[in-house]
MARVORO-819764 format. One record per atom (N, C-alpha, C): atom name; x, y, z. Coordinates in nm, 3 decimals, decimal comma. Example, Ala and Ser with C-alpha at 12.3 -4.5 7.8 and 13.67 -1.06 7.14 Angstrom:
2
<kolba->N | c1->1,319 | c2->-0,569 | c3->0,780>
<kolba->CA | c1->1,230 | c2->-0,450 | c3->0,780>
<kolba->C | c1->1,320 | c2->-0,330 | c3->0,780>
<kolba->N | c1->1,285 | c2->-0,225 | c3->0,708>
<kolba->CA | c1->1,367 | c2->-0,106 | c3->0,714>
<kolba->C | c1->1,290 | c2->0,003 | c3->0,787>
This chain:
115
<kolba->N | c1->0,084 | c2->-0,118 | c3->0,000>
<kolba->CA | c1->0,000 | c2->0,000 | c3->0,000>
<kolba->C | c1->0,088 | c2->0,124 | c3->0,000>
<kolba->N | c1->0,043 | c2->0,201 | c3->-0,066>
<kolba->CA | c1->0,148 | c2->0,364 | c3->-0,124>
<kolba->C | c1->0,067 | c2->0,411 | c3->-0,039>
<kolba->N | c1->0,138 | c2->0,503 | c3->0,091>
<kolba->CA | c1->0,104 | c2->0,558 | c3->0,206>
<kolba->C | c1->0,172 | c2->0,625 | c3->0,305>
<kolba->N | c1->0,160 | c2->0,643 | c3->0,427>
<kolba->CA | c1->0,218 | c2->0,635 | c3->0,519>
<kolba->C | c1->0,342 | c2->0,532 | c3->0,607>
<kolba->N | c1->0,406 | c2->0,592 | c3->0,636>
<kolba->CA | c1->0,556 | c2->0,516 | c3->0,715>
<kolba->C | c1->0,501 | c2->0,445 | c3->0,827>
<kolba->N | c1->0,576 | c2->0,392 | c3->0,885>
<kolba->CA | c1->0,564 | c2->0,284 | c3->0,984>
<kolba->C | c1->0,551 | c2->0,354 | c3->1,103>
<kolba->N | c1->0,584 | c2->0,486 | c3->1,117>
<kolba->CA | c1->0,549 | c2->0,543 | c3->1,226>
<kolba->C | c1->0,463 | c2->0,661 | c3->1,294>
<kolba->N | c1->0,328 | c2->0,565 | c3->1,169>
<kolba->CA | c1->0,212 | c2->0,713 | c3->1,155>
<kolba->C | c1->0,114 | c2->0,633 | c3->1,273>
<kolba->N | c1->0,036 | c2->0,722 | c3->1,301>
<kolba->CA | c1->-0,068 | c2->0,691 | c3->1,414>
<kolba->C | c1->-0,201 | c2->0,639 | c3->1,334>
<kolba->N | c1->-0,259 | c2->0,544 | c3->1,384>
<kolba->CA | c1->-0,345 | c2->0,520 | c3->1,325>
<kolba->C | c1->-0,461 | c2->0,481 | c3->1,432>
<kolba->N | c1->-0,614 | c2->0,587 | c3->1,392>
<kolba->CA | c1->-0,671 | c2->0,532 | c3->1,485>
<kolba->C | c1->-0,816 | c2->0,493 | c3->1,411>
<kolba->N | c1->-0,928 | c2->0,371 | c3->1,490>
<kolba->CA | c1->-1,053 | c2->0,320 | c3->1,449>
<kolba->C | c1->-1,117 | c2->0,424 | c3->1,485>
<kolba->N | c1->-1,217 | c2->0,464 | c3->1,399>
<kolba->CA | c1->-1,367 | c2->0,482 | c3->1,437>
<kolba->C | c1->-1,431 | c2->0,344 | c3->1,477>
<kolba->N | c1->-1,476 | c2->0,328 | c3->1,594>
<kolba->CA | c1->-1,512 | c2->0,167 | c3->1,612>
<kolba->C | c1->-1,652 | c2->0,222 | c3->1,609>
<kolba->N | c1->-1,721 | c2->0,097 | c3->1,558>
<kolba->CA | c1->-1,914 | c2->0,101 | c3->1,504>
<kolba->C | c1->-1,887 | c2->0,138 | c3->1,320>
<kolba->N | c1->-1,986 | c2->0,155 | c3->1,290>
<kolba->CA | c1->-2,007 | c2->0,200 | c3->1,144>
<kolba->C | c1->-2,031 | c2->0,327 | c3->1,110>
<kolba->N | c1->-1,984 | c2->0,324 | c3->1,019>
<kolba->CA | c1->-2,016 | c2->0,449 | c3->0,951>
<kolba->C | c1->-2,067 | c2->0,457 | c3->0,790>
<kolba->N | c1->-2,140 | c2->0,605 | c3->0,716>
<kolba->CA | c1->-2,191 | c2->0,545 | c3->0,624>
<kolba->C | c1->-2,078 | c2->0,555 | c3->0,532>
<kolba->N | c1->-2,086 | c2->0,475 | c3->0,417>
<kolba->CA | c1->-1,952 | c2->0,505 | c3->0,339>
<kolba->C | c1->-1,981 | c2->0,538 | c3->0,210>
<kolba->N | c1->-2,080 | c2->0,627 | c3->0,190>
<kolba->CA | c1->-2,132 | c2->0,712 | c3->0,114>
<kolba->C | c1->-1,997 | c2->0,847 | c3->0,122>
<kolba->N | c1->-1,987 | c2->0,845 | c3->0,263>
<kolba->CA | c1->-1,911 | c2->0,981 | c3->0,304>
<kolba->C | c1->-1,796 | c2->0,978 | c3->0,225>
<kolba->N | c1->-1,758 | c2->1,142 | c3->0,201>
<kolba->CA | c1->-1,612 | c2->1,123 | c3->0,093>
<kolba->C | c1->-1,489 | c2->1,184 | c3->0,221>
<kolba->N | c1->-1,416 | c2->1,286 | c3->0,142>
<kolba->CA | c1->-1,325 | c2->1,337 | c3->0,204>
<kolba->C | c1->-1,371 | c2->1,425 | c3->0,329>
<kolba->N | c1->-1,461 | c2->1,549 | c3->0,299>
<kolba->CA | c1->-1,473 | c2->1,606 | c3->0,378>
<kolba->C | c1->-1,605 | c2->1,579 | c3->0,489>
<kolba->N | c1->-1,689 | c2->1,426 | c3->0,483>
<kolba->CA | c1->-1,799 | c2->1,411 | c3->0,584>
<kolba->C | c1->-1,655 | c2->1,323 | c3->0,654>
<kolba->N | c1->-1,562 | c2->1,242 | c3->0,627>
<kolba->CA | c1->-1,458 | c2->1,160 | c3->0,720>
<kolba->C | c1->-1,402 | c2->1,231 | c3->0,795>
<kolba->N | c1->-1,339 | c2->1,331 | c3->0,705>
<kolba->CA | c1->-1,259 | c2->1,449 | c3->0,807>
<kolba->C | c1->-1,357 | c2->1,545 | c3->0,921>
<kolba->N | c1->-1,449 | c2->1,558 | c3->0,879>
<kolba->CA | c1->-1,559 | c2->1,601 | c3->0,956>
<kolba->C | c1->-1,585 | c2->1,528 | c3->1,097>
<kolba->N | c1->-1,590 | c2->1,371 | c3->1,048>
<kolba->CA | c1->-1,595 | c2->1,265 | c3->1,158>
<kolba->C | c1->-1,477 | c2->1,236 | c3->1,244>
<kolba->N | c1->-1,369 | c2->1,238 | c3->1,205>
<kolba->CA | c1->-1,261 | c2->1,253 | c3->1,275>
<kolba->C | c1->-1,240 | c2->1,351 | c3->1,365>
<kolba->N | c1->-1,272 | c2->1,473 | c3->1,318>
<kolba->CA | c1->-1,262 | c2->1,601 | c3->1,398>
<kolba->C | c1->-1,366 | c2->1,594 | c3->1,525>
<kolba->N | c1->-1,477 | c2->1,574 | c3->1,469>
<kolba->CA | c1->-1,632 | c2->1,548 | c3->1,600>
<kolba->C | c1->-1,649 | c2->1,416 | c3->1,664>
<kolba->N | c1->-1,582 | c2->1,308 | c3->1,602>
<kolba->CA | c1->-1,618 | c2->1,178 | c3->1,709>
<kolba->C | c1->-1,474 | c2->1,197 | c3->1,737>
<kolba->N | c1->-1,384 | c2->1,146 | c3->1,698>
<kolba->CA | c1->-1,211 | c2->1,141 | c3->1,726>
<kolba->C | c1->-1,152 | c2->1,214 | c3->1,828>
<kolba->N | c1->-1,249 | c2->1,308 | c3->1,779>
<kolba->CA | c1->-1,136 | c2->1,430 | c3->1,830>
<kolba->C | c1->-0,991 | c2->1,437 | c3->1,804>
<kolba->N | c1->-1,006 | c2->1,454 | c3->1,691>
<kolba->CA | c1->-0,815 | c2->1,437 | c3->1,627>
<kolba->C | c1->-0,854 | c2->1,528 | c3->1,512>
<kolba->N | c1->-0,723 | c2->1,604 | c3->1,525>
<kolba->CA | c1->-0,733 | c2->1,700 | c3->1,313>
<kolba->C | c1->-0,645 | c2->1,617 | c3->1,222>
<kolba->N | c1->-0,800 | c2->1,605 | c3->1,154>
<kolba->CA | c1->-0,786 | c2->1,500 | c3->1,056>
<kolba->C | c1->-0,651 | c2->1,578 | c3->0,960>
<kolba->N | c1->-0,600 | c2->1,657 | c3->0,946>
<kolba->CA | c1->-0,468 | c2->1,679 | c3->0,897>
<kolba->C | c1->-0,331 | c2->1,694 | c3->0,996>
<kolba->N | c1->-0,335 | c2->1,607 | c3->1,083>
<kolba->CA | c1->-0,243 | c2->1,604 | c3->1,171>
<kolba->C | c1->-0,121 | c2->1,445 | c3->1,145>
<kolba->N | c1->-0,172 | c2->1,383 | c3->0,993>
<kolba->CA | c1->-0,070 | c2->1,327 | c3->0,971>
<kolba->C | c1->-0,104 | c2->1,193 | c3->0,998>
<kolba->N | c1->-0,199 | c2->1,149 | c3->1,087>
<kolba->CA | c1->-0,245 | c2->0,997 | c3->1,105>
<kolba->C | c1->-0,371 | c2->0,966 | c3->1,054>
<kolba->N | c1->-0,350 | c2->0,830 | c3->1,021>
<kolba->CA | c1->-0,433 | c2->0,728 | c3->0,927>
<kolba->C | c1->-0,569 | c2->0,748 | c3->1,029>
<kolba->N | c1->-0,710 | c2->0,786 | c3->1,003>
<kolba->CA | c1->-0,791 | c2->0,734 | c3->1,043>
<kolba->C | c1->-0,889 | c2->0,635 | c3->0,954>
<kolba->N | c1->-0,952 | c2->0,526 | c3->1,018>
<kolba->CA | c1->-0,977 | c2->0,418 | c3->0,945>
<kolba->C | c1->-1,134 | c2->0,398 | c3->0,999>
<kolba->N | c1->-1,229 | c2->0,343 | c3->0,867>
<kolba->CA | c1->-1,389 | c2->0,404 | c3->0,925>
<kolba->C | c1->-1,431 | c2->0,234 | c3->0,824>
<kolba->N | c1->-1,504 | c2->0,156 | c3->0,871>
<kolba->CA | c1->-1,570 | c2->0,067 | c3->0,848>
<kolba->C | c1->-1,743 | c2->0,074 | c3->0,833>
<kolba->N | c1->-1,776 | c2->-0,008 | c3->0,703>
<kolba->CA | c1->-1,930 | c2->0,064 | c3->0,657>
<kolba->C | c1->-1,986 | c2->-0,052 | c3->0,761>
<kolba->N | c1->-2,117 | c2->-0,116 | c3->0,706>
<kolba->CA | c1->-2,217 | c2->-0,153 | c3->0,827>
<kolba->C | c1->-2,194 | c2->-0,321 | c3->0,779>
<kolba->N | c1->-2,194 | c2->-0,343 | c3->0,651>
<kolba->CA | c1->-2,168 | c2->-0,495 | c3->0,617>
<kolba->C | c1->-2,038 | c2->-0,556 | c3->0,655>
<kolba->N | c1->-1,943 | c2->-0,469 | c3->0,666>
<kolba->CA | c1->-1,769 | c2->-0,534 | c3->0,750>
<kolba->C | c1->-1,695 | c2->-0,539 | c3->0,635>
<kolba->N | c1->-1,756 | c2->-0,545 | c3->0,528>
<kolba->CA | c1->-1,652 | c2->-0,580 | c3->0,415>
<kolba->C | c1->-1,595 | c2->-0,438 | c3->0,323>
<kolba->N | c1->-1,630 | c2->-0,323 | c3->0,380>
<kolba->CA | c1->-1,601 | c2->-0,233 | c3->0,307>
<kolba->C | c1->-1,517 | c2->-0,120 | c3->0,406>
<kolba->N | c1->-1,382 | c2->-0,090 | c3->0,370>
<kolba->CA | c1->-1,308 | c2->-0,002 | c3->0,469>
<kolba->C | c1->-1,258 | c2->0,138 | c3->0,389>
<kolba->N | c1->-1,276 | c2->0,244 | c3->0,465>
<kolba->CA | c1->-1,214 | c2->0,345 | c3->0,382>
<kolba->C | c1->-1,099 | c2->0,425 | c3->0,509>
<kolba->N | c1->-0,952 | c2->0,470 | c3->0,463>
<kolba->CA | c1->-0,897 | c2->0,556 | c3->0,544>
<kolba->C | c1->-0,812 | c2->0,644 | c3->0,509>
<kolba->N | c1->-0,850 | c2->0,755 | c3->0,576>
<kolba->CA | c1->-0,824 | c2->0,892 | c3->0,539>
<kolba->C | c1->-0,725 | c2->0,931 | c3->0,599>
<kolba->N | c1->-0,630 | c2->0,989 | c3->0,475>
<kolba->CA | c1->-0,473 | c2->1,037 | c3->0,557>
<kolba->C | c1->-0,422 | c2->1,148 | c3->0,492>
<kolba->N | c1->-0,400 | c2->1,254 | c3->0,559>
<kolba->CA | c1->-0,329 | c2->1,388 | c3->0,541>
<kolba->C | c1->-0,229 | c2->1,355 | c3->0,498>
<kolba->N | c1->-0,134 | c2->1,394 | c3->0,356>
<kolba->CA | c1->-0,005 | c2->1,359 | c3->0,328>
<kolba->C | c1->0,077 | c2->1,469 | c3->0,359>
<kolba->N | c1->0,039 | c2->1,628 | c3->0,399>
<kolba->CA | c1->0,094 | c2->1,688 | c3->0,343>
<kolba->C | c1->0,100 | c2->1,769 | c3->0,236>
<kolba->N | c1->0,023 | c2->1,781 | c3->0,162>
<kolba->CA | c1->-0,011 | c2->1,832 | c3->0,034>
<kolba->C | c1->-0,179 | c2->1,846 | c3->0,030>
<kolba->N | c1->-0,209 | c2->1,740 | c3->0,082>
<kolba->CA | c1->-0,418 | c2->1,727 | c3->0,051>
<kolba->C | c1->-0,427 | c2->1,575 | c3->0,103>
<kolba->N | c1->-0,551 | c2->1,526 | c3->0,151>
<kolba->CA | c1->-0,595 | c2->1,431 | c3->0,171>
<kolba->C | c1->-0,617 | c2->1,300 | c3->0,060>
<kolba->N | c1->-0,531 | c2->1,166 | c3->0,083>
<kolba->CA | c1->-0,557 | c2->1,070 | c3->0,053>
<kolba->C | c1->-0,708 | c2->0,966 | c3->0,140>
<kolba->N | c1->-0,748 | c2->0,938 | c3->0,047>
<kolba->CA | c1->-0,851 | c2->0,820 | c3->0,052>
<kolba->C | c1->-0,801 | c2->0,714 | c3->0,019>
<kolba->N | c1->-0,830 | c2->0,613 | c3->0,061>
<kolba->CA | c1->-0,781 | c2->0,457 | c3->0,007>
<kolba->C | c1->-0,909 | c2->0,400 | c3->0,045>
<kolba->N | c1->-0,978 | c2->0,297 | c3->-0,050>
<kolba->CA | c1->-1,103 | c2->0,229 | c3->-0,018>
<kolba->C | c1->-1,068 | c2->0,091 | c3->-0,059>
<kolba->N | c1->-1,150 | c2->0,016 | c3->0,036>
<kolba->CA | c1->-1,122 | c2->-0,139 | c3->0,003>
<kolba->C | c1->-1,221 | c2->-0,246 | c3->0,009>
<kolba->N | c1->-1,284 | c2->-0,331 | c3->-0,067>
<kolba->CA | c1->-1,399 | c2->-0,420 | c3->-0,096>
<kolba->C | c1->-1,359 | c2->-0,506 | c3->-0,075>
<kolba->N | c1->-1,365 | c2->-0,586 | c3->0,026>
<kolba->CA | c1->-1,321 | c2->-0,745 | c3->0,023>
<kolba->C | c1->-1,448 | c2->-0,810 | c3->-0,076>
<kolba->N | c1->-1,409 | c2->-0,892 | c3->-0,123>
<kolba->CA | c1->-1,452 | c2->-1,009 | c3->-0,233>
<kolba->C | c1->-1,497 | c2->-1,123 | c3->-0,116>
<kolba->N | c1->-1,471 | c2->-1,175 | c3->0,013>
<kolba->CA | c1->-1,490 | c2->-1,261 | c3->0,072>
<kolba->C | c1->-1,497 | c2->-1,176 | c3->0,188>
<kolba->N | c1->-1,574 | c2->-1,234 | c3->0,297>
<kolba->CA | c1->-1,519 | c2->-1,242 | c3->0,455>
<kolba->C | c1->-1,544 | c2->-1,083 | c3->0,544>
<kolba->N | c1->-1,539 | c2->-1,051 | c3->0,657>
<kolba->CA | c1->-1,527 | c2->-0,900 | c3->0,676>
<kolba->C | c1->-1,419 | c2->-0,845 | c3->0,739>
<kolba->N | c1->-1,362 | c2->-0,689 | c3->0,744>
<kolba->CA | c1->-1,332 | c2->-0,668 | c3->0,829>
<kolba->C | c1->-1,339 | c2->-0,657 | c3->0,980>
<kolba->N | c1->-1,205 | c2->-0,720 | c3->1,076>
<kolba->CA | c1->-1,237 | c2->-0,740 | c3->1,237>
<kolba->C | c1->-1,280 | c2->-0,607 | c3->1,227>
<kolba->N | c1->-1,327 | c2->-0,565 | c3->1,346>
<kolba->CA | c1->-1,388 | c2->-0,394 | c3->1,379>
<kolba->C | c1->-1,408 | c2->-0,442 | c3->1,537>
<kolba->N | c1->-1,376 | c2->-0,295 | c3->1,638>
<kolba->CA | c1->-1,444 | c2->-0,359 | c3->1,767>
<kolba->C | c1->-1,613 | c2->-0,286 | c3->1,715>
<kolba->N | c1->-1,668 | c2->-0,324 | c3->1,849>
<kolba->CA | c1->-1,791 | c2->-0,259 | c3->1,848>
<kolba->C | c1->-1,751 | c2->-0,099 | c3->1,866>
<kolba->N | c1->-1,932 | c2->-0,070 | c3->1,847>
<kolba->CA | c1->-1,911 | c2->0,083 | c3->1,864>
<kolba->C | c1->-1,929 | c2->0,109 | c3->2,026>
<kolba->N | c1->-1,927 | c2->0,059 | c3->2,117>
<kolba->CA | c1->-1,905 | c2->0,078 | c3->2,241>
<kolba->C | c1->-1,751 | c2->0,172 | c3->2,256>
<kolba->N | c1->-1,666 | c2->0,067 | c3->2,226>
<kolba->CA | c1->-1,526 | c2->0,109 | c3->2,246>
<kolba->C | c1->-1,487 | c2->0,255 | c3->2,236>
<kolba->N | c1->-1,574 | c2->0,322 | c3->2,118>
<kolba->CA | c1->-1,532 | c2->0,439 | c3->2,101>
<kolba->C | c1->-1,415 | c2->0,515 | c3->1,966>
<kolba->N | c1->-1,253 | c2->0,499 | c3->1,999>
<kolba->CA | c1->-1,161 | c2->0,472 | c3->1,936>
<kolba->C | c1->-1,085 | c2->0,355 | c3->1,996>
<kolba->N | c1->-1,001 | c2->0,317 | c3->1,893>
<kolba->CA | c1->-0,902 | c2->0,245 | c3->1,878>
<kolba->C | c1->-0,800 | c2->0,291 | c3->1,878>
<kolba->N | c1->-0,652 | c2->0,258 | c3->1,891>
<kolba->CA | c1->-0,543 | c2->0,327 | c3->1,805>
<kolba->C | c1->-0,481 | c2->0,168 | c3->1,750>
<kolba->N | c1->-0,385 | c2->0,207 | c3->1,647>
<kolba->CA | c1->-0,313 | c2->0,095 | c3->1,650>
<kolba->C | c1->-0,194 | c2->0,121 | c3->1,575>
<kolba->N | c1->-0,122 | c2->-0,023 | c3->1,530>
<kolba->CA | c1->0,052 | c2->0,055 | c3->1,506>
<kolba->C | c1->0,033 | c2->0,030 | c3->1,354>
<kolba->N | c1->0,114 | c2->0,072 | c3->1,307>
<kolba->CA | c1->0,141 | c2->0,114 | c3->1,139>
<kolba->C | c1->0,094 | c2->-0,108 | c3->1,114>
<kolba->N | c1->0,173 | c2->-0,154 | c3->1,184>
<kolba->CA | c1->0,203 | c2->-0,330 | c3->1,197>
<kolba->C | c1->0,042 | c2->-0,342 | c3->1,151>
<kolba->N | c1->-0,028 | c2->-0,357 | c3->1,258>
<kolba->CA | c1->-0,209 | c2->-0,384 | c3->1,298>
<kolba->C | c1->-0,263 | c2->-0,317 | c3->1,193>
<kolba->N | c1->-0,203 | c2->-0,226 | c3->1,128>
<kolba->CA | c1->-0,340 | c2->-0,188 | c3->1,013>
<kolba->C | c1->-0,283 | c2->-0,241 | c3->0,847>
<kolba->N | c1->-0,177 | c2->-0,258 | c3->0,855>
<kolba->CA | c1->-0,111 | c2->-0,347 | c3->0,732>
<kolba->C | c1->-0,203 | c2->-0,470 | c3->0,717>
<kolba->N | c1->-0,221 | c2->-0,520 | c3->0,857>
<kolba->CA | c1->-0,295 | c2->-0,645 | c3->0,887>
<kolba->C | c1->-0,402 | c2->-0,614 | c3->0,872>
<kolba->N | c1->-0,494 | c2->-0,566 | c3->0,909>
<kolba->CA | c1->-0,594 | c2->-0,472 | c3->0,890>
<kolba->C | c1->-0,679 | c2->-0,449 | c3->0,796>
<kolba->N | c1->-0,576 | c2->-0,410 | c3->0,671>
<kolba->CA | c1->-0,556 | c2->-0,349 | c3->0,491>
<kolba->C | c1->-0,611 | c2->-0,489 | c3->0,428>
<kolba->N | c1->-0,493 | c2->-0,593 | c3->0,516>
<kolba->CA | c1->-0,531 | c2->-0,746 | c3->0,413>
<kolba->C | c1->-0,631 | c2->-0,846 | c3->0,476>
<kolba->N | c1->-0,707 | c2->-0,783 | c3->0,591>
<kolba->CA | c1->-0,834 | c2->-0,861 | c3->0,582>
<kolba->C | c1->-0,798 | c2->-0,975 | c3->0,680>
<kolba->N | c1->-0,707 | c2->-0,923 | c3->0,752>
<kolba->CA | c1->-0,593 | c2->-1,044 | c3->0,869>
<kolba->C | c1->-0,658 | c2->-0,982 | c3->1,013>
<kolba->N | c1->-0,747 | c2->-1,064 | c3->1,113>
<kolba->CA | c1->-0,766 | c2->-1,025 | c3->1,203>
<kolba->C | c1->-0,630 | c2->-0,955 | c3->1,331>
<kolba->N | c1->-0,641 | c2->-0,798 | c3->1,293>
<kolba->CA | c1->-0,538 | c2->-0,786 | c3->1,394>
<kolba->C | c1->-0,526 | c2->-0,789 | c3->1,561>
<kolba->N | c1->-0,610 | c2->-0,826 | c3->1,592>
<kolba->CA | c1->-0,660 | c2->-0,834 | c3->1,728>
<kolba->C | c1->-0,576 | c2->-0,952 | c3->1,781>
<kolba->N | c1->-0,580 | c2->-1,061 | c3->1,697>
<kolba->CA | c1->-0,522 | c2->-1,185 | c3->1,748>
<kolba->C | c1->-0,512 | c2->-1,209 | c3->1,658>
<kolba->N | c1->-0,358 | c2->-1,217 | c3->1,593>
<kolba->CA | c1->-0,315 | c2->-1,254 | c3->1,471>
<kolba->C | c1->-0,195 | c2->-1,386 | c3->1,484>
<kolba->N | c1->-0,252 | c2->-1,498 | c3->1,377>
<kolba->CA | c1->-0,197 | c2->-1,624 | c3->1,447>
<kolba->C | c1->-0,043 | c2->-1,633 | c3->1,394>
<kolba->N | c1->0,073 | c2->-1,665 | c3->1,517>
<kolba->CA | c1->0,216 | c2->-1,619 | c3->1,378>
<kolba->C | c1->0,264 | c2->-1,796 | c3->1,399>
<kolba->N | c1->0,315 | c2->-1,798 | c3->1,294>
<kolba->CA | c1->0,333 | c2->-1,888 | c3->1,289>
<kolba->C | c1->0,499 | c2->-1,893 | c3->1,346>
<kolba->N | c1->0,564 | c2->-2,028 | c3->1,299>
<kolba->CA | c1->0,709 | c2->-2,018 | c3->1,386>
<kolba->C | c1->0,832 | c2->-1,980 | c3->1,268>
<kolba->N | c1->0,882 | c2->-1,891 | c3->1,323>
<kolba->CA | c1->1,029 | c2->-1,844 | c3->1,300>
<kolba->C | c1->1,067 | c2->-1,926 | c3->1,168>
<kolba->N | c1->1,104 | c2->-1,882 | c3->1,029>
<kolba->CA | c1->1,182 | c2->-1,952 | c3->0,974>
<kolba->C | c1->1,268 | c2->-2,011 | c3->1,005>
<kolba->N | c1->1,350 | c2->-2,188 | c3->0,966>
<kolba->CA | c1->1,438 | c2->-2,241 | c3->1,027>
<kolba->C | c1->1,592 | c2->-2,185 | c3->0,878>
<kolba->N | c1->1,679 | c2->-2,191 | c3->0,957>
<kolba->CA | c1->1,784 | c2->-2,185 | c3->0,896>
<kolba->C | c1->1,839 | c2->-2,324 | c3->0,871>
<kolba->N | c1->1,881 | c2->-2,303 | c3->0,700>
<kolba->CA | c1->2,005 | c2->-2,421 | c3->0,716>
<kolba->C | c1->2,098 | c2->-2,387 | c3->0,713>
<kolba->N | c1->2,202 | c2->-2,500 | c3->0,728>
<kolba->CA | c1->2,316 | c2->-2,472 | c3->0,763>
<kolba->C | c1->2,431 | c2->-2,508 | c3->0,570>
């Protein structure tokens, strides 16, 4: 994904949102639920109501990127909308991006070396 570095902030809108919304109803939402300015450089990430559709909005510096994503199968993890926000690390939303539950993500063991 052409984006942000590994050491951008990234936080959930947890619950749904509609994803009708473009640039400026997200940034809108960021600013009034978040409480974060949405041009302050971190990824915020907004999930529609079926799980399978994610959009997140990131200040580059220049103007706002959108990135939207349709899974073909399966949904995105999301907490509930209880929670409020989320944050998570550049790591958790890579995972995130590919539809990999980051909450509990299963690793498998260490490549072995030969000799």
């Amino acid at each position: 994904m052409i984006g942000p570095g590994s050491s951008v902030r990234v936080y959930l809108a947890c619950g749904v949102v509609d994803m009708r919304k473009g640039i400026d109803g997200l940034a809108a939402l960021a600013q009034a639920s978040l409480r974060r300015d949405p041009a302050s450089g971190a990824v915020f990430a907004f999930r529609g109501r079926r799980g399978d559709r994610i959009k997140l909005l990131y200040w580059d510096g220049q103007g706002f990127c959108l990135f939207y994503k349709v899974l073909e199968r399966g949904r995105f993890p999301w907490p509930s909308a209880a929670d409020g926000t989320a944050r998570l690390t550049a790591a958790q939303l890579a995972m995130l991006w590919e539809g990999i539950d980051w909450r509990r993500p299963s690793w498998s063991a260490p490549p072995s070396r030969t000799a």
